[in-house]
C-alpha positions as CSV (number, residue, x, y, z in Angstrom):
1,X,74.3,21.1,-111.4
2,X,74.5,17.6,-113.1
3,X,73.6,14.0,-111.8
4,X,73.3,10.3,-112.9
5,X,71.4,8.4,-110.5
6,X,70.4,5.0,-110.6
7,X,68.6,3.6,-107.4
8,X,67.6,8.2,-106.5
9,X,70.5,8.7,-103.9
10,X,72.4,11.0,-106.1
11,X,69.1,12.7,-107.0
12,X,68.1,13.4,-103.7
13,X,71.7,14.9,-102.5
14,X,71.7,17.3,-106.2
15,X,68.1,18.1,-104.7
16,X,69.4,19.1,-101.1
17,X,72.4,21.2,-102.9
18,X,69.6,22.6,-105.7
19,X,65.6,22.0,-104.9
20,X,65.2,21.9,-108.9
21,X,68.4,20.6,-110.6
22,X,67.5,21.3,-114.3
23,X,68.0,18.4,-117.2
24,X,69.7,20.1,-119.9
25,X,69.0,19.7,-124.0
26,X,72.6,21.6,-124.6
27,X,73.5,18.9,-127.5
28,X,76.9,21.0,-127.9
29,X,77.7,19.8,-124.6
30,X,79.5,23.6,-124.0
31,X,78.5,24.7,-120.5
32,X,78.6,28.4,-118.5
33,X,78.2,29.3,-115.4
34,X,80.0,30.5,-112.1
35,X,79.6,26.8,-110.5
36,X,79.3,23.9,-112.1
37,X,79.0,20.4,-110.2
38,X,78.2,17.0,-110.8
39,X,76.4,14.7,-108.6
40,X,77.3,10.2,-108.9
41,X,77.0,7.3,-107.7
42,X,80.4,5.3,-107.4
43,X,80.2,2.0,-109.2
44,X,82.7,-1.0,-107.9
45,X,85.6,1.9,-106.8
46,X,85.0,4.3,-110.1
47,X,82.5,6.9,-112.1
48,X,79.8,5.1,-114.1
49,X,80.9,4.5,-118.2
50,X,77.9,7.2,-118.9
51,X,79.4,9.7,-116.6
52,X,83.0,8.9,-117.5
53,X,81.6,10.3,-121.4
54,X,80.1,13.2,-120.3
55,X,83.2,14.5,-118.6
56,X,85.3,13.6,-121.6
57,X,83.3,15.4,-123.8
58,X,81.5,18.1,-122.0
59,X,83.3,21.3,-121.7
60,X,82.8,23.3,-118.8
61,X,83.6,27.4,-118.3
62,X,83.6,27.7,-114.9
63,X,85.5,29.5,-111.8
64,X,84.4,26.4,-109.5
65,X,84.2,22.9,-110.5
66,X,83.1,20.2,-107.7
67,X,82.0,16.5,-107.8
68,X,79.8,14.7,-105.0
69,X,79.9,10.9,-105.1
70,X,77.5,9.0,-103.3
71,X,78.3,4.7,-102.3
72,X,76.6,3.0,-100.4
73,X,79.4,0.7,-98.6
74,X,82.9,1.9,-99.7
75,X,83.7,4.6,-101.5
76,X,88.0,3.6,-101.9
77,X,89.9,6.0,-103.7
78,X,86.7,6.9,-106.1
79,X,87.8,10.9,-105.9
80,X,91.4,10.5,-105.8
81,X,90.6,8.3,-109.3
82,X,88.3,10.9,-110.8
83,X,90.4,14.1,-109.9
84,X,93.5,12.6,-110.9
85,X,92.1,11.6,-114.3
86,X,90.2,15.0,-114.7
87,X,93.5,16.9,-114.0
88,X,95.4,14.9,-117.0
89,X,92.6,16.3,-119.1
90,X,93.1,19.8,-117.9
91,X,90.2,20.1,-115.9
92,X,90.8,21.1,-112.2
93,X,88.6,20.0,-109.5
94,X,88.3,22.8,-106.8
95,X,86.2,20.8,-104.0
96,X,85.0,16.9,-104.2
97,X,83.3,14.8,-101.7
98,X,81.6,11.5,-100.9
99,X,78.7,10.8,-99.2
């Protein structure tokens, strides 16, 4: 499980879904595992620039994919945005949410 948090809400929902997410030093950026998600705030209707870098060079093996954004007043079409723009990379997005 990833997250980028700025003000901790994204930290405490990647802590309710994992008590210990773990920070990775994986400077490939070439990541395994049966479930990989991403926890992030949504900043004016979109991903933040850093997250937007990760997912464009990350690569991730996985059977499940999923992405949990967190806004505080209005999320608008933040996981329509991201899944679109994920699937046009080849990446599919089994499960999304906002909180």
């Amino acid at each position: 499980l990833f997250y980028f948090t700025g003000t901790g809400n994204s930290l405490y929902v990647a802590r309710q879904i994992e008590e210990k997410p773990s920070v990775s030093s994986n400077l490939t950026l070439k990541f395994k595992d049966e479930k990989i998600g991403i926890v992030y705030p949504v900043y004016a209707g979109e991903a933040p620039k850093i997250v937007l870098e990760f997912l464009e060079k990350a690569t991730f093996e996985t059977d499940y994919f999923y992405l949990i954004l967190t806004y505080g007043k209005d999320v608008t079409d933040a996981p329509e945005c991201i899944a679109r723009l994920l699937e046009e990379k080849g990446r599919h997005v089994n499960y999304i949410h906002s909180i």
